[in-house]
C-alpha positions as CSV (number, residue, x, y, z in Angstrom):
1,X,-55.9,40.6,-48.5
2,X,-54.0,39.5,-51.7
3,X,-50.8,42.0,-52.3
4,X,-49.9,42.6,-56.3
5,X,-46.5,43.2,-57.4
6,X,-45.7,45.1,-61.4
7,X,-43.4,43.1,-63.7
8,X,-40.7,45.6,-61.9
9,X,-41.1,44.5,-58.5
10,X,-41.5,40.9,-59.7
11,X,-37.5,41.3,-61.4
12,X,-36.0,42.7,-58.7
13,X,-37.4,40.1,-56.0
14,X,-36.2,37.0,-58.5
15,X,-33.0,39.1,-60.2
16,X,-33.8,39.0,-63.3
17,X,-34.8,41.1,-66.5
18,X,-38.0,42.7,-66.7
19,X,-38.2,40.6,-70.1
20,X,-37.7,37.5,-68.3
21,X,-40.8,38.0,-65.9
22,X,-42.8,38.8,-69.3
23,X,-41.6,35.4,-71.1
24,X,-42.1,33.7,-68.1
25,X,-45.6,34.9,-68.2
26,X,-45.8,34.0,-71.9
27,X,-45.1,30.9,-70.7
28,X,-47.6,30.4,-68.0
29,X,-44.8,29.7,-65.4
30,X,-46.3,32.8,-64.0
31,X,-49.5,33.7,-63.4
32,X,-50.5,37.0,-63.7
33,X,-53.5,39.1,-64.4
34,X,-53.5,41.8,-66.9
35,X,-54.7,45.2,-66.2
36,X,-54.9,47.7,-68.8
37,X,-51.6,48.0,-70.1
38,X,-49.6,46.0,-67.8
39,X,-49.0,43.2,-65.3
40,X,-49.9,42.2,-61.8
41,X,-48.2,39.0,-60.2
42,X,-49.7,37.7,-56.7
43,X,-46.9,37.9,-53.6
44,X,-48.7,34.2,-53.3
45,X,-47.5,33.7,-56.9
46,X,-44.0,34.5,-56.3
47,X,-44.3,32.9,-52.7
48,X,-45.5,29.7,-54.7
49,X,-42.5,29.9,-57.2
50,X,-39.8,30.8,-54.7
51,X,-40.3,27.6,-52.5
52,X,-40.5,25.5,-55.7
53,X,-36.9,26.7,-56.3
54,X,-36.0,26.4,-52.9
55,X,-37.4,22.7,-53.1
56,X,-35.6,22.0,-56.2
57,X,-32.5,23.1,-54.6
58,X,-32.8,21.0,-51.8
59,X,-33.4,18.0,-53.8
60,X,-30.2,18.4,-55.5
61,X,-28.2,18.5,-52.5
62,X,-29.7,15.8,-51.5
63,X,-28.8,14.0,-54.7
64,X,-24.8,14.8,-54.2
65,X,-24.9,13.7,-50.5
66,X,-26.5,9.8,-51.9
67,X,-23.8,9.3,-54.1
């Protein structure tokens, strides 16, 4: 069973501003349904942009080690 988060949750789990969740969704970096007058993220969603970071970040070190 899918689990939605609000723009709220979403902030708190990436540290950012409320705003920056919206943008991001502006920007269709997130995905995110709209219901009535707000926003519902997936946990797969934020799963699916949490181990993108964590991929990124692990490329970089790998970068520093090569050189």
């Amino acid at each position: 069973m899918l689990r939605f988060l609000t723009v709220k949750e979403t902030a708190q789990i990436f540290r950012r501003h409320p705003r920056t969740i919206y943008r991001w969704i502006d920007e269709d970096f997130l995905h995110a349904k709209k219901v009535r007058d707000g926003w519902l993220i997936t946990q797969e969603e934020v799963d699916r942009i949490l181990a993108e970071a964590e991929l990124e970040h692990e490329d970089r070190a790998t970068s520093y080690d090569t050189v």
